[in-house]
Every structure is written in structure tokens, then in C-alpha cells.
Phi, psi and omega in degrees: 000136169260162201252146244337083162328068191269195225192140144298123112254189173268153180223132181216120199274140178323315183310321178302347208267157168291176182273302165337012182043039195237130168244142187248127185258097218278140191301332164288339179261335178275358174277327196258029192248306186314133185220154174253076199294164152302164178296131177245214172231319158309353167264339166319299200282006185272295189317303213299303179265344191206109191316107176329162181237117143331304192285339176260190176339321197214150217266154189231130195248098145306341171295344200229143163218170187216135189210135208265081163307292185066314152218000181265113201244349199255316196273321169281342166297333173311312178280346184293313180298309188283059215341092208007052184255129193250120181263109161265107156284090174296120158246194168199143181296136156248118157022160161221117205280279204317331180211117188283006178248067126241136180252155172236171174288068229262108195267138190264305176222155165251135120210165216238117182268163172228150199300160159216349178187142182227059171303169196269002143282336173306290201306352192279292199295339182075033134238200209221136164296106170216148190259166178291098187338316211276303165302345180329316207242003188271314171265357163301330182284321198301310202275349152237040158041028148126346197278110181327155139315311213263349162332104183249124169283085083086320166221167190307122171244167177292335186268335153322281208272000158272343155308338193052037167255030198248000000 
């Protein structure tokens, strides 16, 4: 293995999305989302549990998106209230057989992400981490060493505030 690695995820703005906290993502748009990042120990620990796609340049981690609030602070309290869980659709166009010059929207894939972390270069740049709900709770365990969930501090600590529990 080589050392800093980088890694394909999506990167996808907030803007996009429905009042349903559903965003549909058009094949010009799942092309033009992908970015590239370093190798982390949070992307070690996604590869870890769930195998990287290969086939292109760069191993690409379905699992992880980084999403570009930026001023829409109304559509993301919307994701804060479903505790922060985001439905990302991958589609594609289709036909439409009642009226053949109109196309419709064809969802290929669903899943559904959960916020996991907002450290403060995310909050400077204005996004947010979020994983794949079916790992959520495999890395939520990793990243917190042993630390209960229902654990409350009493004053501001660092995991209150990457946690977004503040």
C-alpha cells in the first residue's frame, strides 16, 4: 500500500436537495460530484468494512459524500431535524412511453447517508461528513474508543464539538 493515496468520493451541495431531504442525481451530475481526497484512517476504516469500486483511476468510496451547505442553513436545519439522515438517488433518463419527447427520471440507486462528523475545516469550507447509514454505527463505535453513546460532558470537549453537539 501506498502512502497518501487519494480516494474518490461525491461531493454534493445541499441546494440540490427537496424538501424531503432527497437529492436526485443526474449521470452528468454523479460525474461531475466526484472529487478527489487523501487517504485518512476514516477512509482505512470505511475500505475496511466495505470494499472500494476499483474500476476507475481511483478507488472510489460509495460510502462517504462531503456536502456543501454553504448558506442554506434552512434546508440543512431540515436535515438536522431527520436526524441527519440525507437520501441520495443515483438516476438516469428515461423514456417517457405517454409522451415520447419528454424524458423522465429513473432512480438506479438509493442510499441514504447519516451526518458523521463536522470538524472545523469542514465548518470554515461550510460542509459536513456524512456515511453510509448500513456503517454508521460500525464507525461511530471505532471513532469513539470505547465511549458510550448516551455520554453527556458536562463542559465543551472536542467530541461535543465534531460531534455537532454543541
Amino acid at each position: 500500500m501506498r502512502y497518501n493515496q487519494l480516494n474518490e468520493i461525491k461531493a454534493i451541495k445541499l441546494k440540490k436537495a427537496n424538501d424531503n431531504n432527497v437529492i436526485n442525481m443526474t449521470p452528468k451530475d454523479i460525474i461531475n460530484s466526484k472529487i478527489l481526497i487523501n487517504d485518512s484512517e476514516l477512509l482505512r476504516m470505511i475500505k475496511h468494512f466495505e470494499e472500494a469500486d476499483t474500476t476507475g483511476d481511483y478507488p472510489y468510496i460509495n460510502q462517504l459524500i462531503s456536502l456543501k451547505v454553504g448558506k442554506n442553513l434552512t434546508k440543512y436545519d431540515k436535515v438536522i431535524v431527520n436526524n441527519g439522515k440525507i437520501m441520495i438517488n443515483d438516476c438516469e433518463f428515461e423514456l417517457n412511453e405517454n409522451n415520447p419527447e419528454k424524458w423522465d427520471l429513473k432512480t438506479l440507486i438509493s442510499n441514504e447517508y447519516i451526518r458523521l462528523l463536522t470538524a472545523s475545516g469542514h465548518t470554515r469550507c461550510q460542509k459536513s461528513m456524512f456515511v453510509s447509514t448500513t456503517l454508521s454505527d460500525k464507525i461511530d463505535d471505532i471513532i469513539r474508543c470505547g465511549i458510550p453513546k448516551d455520554q453527556e460532558f458536562e463542559k465543551i470537549s472536542k467530541w461535543n464539538a465534531v460531534s455537532g453537539k454543541l
